[in-house]
Backbone bond lengths (Angstrom), bond angles and torsions (degrees), N, CA, C in turn:
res aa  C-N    CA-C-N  psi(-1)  N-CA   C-N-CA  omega(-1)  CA-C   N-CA-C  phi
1 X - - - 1.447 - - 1.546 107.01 -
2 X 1.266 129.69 113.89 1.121 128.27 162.77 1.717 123.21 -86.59
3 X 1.361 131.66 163.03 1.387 144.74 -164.12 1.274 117.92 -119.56
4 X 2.341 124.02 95.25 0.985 94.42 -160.10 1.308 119.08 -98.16
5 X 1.477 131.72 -165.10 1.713 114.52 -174.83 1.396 112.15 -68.56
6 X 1.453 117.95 143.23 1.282 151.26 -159.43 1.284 141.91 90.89
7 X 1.739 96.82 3.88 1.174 118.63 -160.77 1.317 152.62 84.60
8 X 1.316 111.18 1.31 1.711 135.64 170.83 1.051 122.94 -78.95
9 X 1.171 119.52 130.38 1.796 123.94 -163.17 1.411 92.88 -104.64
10 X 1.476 111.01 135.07 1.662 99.46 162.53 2.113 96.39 -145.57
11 X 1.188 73.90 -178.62 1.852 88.46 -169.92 1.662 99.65 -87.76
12 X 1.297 137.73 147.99 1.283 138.87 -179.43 1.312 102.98 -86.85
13 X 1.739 122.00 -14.20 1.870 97.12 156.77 1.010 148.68 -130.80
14 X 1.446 97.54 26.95 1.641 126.15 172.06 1.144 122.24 -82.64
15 X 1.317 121.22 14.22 1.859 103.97 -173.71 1.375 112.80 -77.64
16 X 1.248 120.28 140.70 1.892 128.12 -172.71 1.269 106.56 -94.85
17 X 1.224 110.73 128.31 1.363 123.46 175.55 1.662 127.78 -35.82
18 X 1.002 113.79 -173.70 2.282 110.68 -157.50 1.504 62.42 -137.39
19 X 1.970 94.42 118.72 1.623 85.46 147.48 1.519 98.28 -130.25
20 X 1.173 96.57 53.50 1.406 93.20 166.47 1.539 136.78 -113.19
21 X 1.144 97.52 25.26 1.720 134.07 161.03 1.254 105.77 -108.10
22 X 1.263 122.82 145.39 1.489 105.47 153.39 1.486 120.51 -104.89
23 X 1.255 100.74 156.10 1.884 91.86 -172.84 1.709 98.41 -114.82
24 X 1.547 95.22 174.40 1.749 115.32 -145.87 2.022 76.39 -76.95
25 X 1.325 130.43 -32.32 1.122 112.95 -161.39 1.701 117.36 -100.09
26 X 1.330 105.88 16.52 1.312 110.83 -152.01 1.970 101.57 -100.61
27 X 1.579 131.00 177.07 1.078 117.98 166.25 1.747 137.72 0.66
28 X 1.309 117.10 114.33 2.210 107.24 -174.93 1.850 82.26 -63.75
29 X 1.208 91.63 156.64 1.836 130.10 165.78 1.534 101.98 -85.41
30 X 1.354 111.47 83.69 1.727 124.31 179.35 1.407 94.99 -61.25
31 X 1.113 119.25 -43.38 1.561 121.43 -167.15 1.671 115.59 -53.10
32 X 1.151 116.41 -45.67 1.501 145.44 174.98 0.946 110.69 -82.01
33 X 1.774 140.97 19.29 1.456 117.06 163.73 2.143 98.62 -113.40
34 X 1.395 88.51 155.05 0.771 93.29 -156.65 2.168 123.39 -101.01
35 X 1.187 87.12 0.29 1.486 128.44 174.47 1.326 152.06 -158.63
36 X 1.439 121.85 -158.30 1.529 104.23 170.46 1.181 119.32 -66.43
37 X 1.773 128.74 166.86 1.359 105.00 161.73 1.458 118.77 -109.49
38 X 1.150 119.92 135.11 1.669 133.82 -168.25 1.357 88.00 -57.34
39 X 1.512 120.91 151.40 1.858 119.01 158.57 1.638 83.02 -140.32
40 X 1.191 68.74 158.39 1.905 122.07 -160.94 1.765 104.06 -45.07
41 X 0.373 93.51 149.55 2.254 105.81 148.42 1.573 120.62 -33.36
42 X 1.382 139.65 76.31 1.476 114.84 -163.43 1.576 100.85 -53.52
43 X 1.361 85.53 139.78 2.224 114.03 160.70 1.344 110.28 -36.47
44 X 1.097 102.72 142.06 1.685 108.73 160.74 1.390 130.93 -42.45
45 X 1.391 101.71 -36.56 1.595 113.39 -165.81 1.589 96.48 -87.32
46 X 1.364 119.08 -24.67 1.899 111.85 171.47 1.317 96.62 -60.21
47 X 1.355 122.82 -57.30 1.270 123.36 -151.61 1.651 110.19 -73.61
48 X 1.322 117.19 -14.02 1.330 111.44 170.86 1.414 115.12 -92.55
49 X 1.514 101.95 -19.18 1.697 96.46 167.81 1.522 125.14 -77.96
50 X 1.565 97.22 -28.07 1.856 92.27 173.56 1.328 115.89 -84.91
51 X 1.508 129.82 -13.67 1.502 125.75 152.64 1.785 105.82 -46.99
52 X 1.369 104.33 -76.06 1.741 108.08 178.52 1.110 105.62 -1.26
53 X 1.739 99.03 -78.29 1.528 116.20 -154.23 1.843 103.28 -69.88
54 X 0.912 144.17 -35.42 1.425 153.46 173.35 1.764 86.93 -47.10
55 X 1.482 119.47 -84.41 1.687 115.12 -153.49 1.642 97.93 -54.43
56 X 1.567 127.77 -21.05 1.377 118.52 -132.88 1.977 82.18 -93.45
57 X 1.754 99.36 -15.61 1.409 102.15 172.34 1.444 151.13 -103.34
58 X 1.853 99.72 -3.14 1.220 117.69 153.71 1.259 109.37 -98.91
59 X 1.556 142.39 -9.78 1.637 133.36 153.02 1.157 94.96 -50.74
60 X 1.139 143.12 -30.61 2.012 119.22 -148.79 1.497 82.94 -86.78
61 X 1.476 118.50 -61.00 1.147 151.94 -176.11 1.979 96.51 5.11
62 X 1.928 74.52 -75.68 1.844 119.25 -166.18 1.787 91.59 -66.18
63 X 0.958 128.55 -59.98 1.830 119.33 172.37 1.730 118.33 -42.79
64 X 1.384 111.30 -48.59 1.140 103.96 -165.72 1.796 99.55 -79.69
65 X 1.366 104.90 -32.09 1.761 93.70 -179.33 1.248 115.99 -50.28
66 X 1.559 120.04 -58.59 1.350 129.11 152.02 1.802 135.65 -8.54
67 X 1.347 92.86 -51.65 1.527 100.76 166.97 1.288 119.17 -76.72
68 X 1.370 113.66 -24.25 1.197 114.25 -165.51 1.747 106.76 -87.75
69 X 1.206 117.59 -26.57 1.596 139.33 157.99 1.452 121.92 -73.34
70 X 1.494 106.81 -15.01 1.607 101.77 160.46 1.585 118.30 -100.89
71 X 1.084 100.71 9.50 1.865 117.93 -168.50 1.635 86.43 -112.18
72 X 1.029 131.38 -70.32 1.722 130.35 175.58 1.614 104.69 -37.64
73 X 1.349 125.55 -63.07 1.254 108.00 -178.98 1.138 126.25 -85.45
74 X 1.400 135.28 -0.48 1.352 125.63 150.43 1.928 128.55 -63.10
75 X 1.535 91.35 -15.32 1.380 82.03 -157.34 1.916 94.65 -121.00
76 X 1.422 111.25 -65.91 1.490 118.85 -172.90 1.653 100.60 -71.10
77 X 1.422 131.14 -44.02 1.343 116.11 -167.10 1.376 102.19 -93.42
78 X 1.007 122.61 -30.55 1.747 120.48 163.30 1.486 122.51 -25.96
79 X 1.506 110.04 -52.33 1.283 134.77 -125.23 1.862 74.71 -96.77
80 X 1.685 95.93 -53.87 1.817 91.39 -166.41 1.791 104.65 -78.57
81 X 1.260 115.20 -6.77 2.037 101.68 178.85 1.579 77.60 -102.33
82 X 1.497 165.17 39.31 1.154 124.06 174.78 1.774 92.63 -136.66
83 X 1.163 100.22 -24.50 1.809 115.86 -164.34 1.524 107.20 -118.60
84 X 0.918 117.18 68.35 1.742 117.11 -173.08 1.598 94.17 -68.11
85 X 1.387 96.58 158.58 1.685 108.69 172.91 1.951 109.78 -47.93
86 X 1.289 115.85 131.54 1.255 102.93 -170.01 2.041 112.69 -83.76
87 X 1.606 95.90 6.00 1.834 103.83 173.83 1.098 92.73 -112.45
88 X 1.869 142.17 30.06 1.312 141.01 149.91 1.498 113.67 -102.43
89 X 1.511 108.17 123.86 1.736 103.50 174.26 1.596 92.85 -125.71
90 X 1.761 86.00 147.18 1.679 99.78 161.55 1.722 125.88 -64.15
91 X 1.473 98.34 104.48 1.372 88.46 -178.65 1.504 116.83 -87.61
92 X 1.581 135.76 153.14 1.150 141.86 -168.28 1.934 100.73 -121.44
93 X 0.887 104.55 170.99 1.559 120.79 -151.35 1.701 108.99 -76.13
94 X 1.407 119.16 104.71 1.468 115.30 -177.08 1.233 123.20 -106.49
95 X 1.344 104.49 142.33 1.877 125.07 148.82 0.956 140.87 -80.30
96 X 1.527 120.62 158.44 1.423 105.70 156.88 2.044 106.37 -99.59
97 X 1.283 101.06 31.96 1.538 93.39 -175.66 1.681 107.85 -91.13
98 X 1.362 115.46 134.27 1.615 125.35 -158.21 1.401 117.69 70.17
99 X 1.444 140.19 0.55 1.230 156.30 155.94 1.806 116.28 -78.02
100 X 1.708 108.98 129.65 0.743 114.51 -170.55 1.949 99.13 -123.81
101 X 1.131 108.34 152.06 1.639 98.31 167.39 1.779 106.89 -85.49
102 X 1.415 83.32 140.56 1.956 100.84 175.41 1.622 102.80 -67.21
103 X 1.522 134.43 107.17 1.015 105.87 127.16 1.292 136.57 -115.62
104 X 1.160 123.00 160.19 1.441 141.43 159.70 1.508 121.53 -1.27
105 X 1.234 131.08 122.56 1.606 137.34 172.21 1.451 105.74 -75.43
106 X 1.432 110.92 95.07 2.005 83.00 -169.05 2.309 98.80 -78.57
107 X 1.263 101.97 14.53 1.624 97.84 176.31 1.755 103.20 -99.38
108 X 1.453 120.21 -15.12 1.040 118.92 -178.31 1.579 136.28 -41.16
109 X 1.400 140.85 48.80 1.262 121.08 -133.51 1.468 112.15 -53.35
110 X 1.147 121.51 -13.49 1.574 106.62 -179.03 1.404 114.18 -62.72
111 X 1.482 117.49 -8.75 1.201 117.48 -163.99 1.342 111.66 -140.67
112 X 1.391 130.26 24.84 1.581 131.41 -166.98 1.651 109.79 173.38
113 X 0.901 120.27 148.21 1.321 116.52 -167.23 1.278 91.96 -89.74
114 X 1.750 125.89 171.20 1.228 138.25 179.67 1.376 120.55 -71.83
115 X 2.001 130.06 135.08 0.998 136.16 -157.20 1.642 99.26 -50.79
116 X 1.484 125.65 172.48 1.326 127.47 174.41 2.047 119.22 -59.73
117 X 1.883 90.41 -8.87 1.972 71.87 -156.09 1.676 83.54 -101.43
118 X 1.329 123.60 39.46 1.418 125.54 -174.14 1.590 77.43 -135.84
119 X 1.956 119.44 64.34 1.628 98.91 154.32 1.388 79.62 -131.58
120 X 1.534 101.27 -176.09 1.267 129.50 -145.57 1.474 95.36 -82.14
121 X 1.878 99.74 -50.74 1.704 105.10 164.02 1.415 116.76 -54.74
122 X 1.697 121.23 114.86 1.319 110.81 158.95 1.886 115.69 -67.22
123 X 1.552 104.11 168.41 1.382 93.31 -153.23 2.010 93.45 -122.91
124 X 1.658 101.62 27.41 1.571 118.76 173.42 1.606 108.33 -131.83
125 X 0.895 98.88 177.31 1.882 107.40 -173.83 1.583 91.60 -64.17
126 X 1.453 119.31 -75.86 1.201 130.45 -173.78 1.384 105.25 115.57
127 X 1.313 107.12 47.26 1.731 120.25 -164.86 1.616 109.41 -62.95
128 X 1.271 117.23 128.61 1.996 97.82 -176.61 1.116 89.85 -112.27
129 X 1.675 126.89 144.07 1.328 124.35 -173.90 1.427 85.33 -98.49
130 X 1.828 100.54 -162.82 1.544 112.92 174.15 1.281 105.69 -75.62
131 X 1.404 118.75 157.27 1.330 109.06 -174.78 1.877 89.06 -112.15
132 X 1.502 115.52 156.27 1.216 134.00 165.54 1.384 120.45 -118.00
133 X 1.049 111.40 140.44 1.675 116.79 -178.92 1.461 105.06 -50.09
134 X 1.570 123.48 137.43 1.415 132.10 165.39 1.321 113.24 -51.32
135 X 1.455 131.05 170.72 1.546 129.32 136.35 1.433 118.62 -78.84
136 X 1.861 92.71 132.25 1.376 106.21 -166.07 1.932 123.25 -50.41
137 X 1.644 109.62 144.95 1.596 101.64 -155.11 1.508 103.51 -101.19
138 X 0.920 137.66 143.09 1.760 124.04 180.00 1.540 114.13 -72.50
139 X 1.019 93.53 178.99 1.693 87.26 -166.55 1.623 115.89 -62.21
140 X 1.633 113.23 153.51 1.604 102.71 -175.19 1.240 133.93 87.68
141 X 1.471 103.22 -25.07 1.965 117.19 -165.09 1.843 86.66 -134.62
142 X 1.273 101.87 152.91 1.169 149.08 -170.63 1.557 125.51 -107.51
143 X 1.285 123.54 94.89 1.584 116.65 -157.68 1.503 105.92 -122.64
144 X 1.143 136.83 150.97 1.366 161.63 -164.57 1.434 125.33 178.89
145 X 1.502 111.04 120.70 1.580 104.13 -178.81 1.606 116.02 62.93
146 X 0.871 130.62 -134.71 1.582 146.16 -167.77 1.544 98.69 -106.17
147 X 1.520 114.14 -3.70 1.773 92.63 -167.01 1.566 99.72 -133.43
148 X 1.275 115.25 156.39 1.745 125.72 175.47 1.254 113.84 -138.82
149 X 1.282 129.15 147.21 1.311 125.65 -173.20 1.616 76.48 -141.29
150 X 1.631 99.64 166.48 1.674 129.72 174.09 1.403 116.79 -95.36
151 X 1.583 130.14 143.86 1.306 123.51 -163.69 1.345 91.31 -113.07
152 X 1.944 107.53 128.76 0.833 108.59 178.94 2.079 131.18 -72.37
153 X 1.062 115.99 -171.12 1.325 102.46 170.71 1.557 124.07 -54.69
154 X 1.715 128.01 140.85 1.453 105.00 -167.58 1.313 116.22 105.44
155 X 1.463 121.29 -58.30 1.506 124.90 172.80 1.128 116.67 -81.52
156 X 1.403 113.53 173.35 1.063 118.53 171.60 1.611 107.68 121.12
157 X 1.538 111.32 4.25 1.428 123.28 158.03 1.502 133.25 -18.23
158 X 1.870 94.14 -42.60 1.643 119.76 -158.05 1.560 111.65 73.28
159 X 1.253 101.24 169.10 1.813 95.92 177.37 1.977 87.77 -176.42
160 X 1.416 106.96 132.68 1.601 134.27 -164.13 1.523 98.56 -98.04
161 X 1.514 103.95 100.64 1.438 109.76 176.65 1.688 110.85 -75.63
162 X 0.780 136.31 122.35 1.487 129.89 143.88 1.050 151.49 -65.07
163 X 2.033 105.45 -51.41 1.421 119.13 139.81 1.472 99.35 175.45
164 X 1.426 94.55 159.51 1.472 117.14 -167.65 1.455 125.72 -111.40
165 X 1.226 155.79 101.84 1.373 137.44 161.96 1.502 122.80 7.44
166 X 1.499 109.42 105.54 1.990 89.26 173.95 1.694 118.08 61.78
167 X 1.335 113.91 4.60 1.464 121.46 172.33 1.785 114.66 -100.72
168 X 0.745 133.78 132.59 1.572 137.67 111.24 0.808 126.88 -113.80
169 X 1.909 113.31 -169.61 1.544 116.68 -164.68 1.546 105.67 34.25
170 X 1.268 94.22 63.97 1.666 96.04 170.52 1.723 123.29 -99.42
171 X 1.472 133.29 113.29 1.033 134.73 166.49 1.576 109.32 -91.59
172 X 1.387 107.81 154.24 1.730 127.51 -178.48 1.063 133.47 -144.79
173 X 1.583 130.83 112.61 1.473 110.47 168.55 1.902 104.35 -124.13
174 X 1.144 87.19 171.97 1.666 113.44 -173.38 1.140 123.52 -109.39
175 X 1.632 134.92 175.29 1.466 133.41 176.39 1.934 82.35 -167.30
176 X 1.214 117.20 133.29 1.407 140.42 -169.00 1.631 92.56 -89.53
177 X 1.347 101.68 109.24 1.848 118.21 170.96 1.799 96.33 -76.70
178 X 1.252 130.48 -77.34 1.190 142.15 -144.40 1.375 107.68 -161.57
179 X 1.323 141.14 131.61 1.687 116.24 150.58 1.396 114.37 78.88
180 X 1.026 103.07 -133.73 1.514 128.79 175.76 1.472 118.33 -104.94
181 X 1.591 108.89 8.13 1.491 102.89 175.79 1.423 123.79 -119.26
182 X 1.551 121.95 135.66 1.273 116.80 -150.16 1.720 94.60 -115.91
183 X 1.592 96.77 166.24 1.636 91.37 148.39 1.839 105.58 -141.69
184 X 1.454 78.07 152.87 1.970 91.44 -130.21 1.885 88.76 -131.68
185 X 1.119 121.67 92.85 1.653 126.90 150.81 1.448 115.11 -69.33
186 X 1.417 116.02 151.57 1.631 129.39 -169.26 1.607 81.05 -158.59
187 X 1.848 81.02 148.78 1.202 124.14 -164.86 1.955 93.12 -134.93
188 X 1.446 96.68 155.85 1.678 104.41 178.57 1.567 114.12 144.57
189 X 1.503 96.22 -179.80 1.634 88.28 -144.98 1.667 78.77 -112.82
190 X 1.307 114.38 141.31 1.658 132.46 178.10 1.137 106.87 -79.48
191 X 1.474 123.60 112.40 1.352 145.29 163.73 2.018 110.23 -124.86
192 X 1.415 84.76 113.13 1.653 106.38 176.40 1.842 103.85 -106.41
193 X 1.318 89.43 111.84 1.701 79.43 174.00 1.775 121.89 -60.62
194 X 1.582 109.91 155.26 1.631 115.75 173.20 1.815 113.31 -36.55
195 X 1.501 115.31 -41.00 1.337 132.58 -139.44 1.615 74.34 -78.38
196 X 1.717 142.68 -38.46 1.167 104.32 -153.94 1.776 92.45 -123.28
197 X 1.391 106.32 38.93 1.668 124.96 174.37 1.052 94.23 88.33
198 X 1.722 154.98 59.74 1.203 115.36 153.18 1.396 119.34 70.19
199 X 1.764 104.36 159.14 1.152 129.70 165.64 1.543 115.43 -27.51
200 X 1.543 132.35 96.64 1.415 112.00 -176.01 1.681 127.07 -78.50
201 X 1.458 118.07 0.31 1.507 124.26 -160.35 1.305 108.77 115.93
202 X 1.455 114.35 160.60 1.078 124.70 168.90 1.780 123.63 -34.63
203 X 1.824 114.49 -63.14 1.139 132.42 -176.72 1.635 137.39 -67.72
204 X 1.647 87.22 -34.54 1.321 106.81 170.81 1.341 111.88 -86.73
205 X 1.281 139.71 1.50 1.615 147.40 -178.18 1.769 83.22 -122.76
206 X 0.617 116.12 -71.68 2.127 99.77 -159.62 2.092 86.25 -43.62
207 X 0.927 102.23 -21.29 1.934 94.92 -162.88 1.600 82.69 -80.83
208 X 1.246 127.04 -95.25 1.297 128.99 -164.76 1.926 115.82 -35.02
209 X 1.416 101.75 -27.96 1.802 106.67 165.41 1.762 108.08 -52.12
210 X 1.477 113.56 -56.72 1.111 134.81 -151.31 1.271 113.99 -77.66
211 X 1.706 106.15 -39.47 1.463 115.67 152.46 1.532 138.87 -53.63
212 X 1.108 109.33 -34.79 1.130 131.68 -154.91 1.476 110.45 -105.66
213 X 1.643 112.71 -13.09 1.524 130.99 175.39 1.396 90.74 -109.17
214 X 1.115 150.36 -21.33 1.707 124.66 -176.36 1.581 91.14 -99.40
215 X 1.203 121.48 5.61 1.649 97.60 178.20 1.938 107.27 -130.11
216 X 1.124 96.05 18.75 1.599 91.21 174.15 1.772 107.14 -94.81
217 X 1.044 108.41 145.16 1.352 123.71 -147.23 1.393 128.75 -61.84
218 X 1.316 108.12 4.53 1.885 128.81 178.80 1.770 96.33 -87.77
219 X 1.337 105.91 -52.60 1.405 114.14 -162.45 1.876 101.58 -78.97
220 X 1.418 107.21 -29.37 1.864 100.62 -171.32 1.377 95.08 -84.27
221 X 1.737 139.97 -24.40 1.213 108.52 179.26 1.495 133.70 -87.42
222 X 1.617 110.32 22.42 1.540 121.98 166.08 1.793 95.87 -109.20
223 X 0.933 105.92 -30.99 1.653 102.13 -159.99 1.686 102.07 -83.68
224 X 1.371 133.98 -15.22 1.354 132.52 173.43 1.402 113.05 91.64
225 X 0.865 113.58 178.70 1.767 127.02 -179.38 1.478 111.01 -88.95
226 X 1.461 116.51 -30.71 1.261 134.56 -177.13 1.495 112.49 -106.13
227 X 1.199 136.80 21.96 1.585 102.17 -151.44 1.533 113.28 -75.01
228 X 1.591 117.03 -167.80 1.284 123.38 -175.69 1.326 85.81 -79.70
229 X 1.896 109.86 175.34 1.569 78.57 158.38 1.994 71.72 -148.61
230 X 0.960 105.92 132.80 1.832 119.11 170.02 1.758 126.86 -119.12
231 X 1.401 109.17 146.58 1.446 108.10 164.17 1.405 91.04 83.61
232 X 1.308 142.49 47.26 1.391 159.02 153.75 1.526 105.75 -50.29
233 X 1.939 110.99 134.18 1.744 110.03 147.89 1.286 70.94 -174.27
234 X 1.818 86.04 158.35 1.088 127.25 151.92 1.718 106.33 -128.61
235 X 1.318 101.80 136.53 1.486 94.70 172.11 1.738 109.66 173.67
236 X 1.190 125.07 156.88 1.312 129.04 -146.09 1.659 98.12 -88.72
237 X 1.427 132.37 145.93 1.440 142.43 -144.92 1.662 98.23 -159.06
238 X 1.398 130.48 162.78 0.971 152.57 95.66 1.400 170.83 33.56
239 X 1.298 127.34 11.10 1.589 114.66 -139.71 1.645 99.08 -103.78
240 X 1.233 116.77 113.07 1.810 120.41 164.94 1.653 93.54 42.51
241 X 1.690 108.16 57.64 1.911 111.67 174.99 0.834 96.36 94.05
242 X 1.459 135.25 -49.49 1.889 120.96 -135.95 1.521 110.86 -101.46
243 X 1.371 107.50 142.41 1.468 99.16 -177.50 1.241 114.97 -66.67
244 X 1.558 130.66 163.31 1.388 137.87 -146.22 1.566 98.20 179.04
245 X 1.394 105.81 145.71 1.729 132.83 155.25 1.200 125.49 -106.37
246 X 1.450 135.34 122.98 1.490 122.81 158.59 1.935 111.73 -119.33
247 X 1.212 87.56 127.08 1.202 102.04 167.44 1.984 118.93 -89.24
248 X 1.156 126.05 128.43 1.687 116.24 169.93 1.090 105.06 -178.43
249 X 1.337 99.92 170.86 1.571 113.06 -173.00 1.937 95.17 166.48
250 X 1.622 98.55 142.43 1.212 120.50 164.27 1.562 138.56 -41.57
251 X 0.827 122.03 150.51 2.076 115.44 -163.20 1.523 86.75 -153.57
252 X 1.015 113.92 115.34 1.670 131.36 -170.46 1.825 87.23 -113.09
253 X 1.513 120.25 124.72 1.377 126.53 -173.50 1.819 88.20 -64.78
254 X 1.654 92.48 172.50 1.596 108.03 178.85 1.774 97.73 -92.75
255 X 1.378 103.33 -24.84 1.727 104.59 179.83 1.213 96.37 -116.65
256 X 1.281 123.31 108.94 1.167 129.52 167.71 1.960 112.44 -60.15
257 X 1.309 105.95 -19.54 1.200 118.41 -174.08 1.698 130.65 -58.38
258 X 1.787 90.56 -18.30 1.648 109.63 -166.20 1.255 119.63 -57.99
259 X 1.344 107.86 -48.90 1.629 125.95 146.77 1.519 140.81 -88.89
260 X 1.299 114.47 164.22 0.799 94.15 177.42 1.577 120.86 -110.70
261 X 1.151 118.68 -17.60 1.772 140.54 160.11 1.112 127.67 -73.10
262 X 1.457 113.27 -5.57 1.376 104.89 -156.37 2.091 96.66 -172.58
263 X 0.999 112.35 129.19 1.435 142.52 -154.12 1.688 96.82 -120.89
264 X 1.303 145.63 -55.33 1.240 146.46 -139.81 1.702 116.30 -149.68
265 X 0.607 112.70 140.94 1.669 125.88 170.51 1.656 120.08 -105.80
266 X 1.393 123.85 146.26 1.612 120.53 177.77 1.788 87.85 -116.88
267 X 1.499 113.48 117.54 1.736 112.83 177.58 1.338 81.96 -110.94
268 X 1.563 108.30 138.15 0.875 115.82 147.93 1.740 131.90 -150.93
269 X 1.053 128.50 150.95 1.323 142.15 179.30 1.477 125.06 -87.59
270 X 1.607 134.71 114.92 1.233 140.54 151.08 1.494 123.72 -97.61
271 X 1.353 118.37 131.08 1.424 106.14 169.78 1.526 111.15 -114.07
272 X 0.878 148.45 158.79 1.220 147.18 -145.88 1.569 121.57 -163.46
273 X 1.462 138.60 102.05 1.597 138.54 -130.94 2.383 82.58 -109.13
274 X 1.271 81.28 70.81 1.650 87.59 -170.89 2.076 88.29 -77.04
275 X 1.926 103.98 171.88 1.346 76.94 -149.00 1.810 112.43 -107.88
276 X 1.489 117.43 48.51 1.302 164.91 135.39 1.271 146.88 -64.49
277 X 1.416 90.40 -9.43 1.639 105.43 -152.99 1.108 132.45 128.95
278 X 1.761 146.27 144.97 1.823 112.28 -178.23 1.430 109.71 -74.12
279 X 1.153 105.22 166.29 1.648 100.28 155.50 1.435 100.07 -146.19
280 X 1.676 101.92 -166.25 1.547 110.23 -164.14 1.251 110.37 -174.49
281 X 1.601 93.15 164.23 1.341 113.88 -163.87 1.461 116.24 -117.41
282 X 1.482 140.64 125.14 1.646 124.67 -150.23 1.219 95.07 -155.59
283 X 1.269 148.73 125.05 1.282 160.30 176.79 1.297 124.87 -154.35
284 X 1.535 122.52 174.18 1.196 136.94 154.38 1.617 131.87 -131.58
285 X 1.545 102.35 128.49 1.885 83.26 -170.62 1.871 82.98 -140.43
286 X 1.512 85.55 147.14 1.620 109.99 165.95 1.749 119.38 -38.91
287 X 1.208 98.04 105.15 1.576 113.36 -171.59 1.615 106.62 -63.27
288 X 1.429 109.62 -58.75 1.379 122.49 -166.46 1.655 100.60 -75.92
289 X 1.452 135.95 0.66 1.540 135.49 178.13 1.117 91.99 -81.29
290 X 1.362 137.10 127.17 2.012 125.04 166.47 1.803 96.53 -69.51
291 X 0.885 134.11 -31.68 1.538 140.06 -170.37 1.145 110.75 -79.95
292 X 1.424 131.58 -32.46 1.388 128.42 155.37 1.315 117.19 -66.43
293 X 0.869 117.43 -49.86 1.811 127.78 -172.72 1.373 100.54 -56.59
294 X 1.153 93.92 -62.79 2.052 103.12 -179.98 1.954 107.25 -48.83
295 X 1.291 117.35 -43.58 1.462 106.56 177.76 1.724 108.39 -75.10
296 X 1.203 124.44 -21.64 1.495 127.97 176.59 1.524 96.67 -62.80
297 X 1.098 126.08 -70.52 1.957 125.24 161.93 1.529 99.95 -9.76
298 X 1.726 96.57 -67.03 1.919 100.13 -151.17 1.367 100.21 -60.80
299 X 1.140 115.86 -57.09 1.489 118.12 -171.55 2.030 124.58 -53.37
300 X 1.370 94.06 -31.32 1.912 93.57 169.84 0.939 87.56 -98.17
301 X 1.746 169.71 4.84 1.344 150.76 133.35 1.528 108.88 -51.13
302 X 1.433 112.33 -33.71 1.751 112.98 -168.39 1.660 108.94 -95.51
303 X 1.495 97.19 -8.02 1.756 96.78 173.39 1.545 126.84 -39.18
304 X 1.208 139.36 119.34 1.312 156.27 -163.92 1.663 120.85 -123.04
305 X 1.131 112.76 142.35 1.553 111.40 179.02 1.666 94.08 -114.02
306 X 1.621 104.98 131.39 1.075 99.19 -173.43 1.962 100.04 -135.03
307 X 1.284 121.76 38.02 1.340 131.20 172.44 1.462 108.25 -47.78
C-alpha cells in the first residue's frame, strides 16, 4: 500500500469512476428524443416460439373435440341407432296383392242377430190341411209323401201324427229325450192351399215349414217366448239327386231348467221337389244329446225319394 501526498491512503484498485463527463456509451438522453421508438423485426427464436405455442393450442383444441365425440357416440347416439322406440316397428313395403277386404257374416250369430224368417212370429197362416195316411214303410225306414229315410239305432219309439202345417201323408218316428219329451222327425207331402197362392217354391215353403214348426205350441212351451236362437242357414241342398232346401238352426230354451238332459233343440226344415209334388222333412231333436244330433246327420244323410 503506498501513501499519496496529503496524506490519504487509498487501495490501488478501487478508484470509482468520473462520471462527470459523459461518455458516447453511457445512459440514452430521454430528454432529446424526439418520438416513438420504432423496434426491430422480432428474432427468429420469438417467432418459433409463438408458432409452438399457436399448434400446442389448436392440438388441445382437436383432442378435446375428439373426446367429446367419442363420449356423444357412445352414449346419446348409441342409445337412439341401437334402442329404437319400442311402439316403433320397421315397416317393409305393402300391397294389396293376395289381400282381400274382411267383410262381415251378417248370418254369423256371434256377430248379428238372426235373419228375420228365424222369428218366433211365423210370417204365413200356417194352414194344416187334412192329413191322409202315408204309404205303408218297410220295416226300419220311415215314409211320408214321396220321401223315406232309415231310423237310426235308438228309434223307433213311433210318434202319432195328427197334423202338421202344409203337411200330409205324414209319417213319424221318435227317440225318448226325458219324460214326455221327444225328438220327433216328419216326413210328408207339401200342400199350400190356392187361398194363400199355392205352392210357393222350394225356399219360401222349407221357410214357412220351419216357421210354423218351431212355433206351434208343444215345441214354444220348452223353447220360451224369447229363445236364443244359434247355428242358423238357409241354403239350397241336395236330396238322393233332387234339388232341395233346408232351413235350421238351434233354439236354446229361455229355462234351461225344463229338462234335465237337454237345454236346446236343432228344428229343422227340408223341402224336397220329389217327382209328384215337393215334400218334406220337419222335425225336432235334442241338440245338447251328442246321440241325437248324430242320428239327425244319419237320417238327412239316409233321405230317399221313393215316388
Amino acid at each position: 500500500m503506498s501513501k499519496e501526498p496529503g496524506g490519504e491512503q487509498r487501495s490501488a484498485d478501487s478508484s470509482l469512476p468520473d462520471f462527470s463527463s459523459q461518455s458516447s456509451e453511457g445512459l440514452p438522453a430521454f430528454e432529446s428524443a424526439d418520438g416513438p421508438v420504432t423496434l426491430g423485426e422480432p428474432s427468429e427464436r420469438a417467432l418459433r416460439r409463438s408458432r409452438t405455442t399457436m399448434l400446442a393450442v389448436i392440438g388441445s383444441a382437436v383432442v378435446v373435440l375428439a373426446v367429446v365425440a367419442l363420449v356423444l357416440s357412445q352414449t346419446v347416439f348409441r342409445s337412439v341407432l341401437t334402442d329404437p322406440d319400442p311402439t316403433a316397428y320397421q315397416t317393409g313395403e305393402r300391397s294389396a296383392e293376395g289381400q282381400s277386404e274382411y267383410v262381415p257374416d251378417p248370418e254369423d250369430p256371434d256377430i248379428a242377430p238372426p235373419p228375420p224368417l228365424f222369428t218366433q212370429a211365423p210370417t204365413t197362416e200356417c194352414t194344416v190341411p187334412t192329413n191322409s195316411n202315408p204309404p205303408p214303410a218297410v220295416p226300419g225306414k220311415v215314409r211320408g209323401g214321396g220321401l223315406e229315410y232309415t231310423n237310426p239305432p235308438g228309434w223307433g219309439d213311433g210318434w202319432a201324427v195328427s197334423s202338421l202345417p202344409y203337411l200330409t201323408e205324414v209319417g213319424a218316428d221318435s227317440r225318448l229325450v226325458e219324460g214326455g219329451w221327444y225328438s220327433v222327425l216328419n216326413l210328408g207331402r207339401v200342400t199350400f192351399p190356392e187361398e194363400e197362392g199355392g205352392y210357393p217354391g222350394l225356399e219360401p215353403a222349407a221357410v214357412a215349414i220351419f216357421q210354423c214348426y218351431a212355433t206351434t205350441s208343444g215345441v214354444l212351451s220348452h223353447f220360451g217366448e224369447h229363445p236364443e236362437v244359434t247355428d242358423y242357414r238357409s241354403e239350397a241342398m241336395s236330396v238322393d239327386g233332387t234339388a232341395a232346401w233346408i232351413v235350421q238352426a238351434t233354439y236354446h230354451f229361455e229355462d234351461p231348467s225344463m229338462l234335465e238332459s237337454s237345454s236346446a233343440s236343432v228344428v229343422t226344415s227340408i223341402v224336397v221337389e220329389t217327382p209328384n209334388g215337393p215334400s218334406a222333412l220337419t222335425g225336432d231333436v235334442a241338440a245338447d244329446r251328442p246321440e241325437h244330433a248324430q242320428n239327425l246327420e244319419d237320417i238327412i244323410a239316409s233321405l230317399a225319394v221313393v215316388e
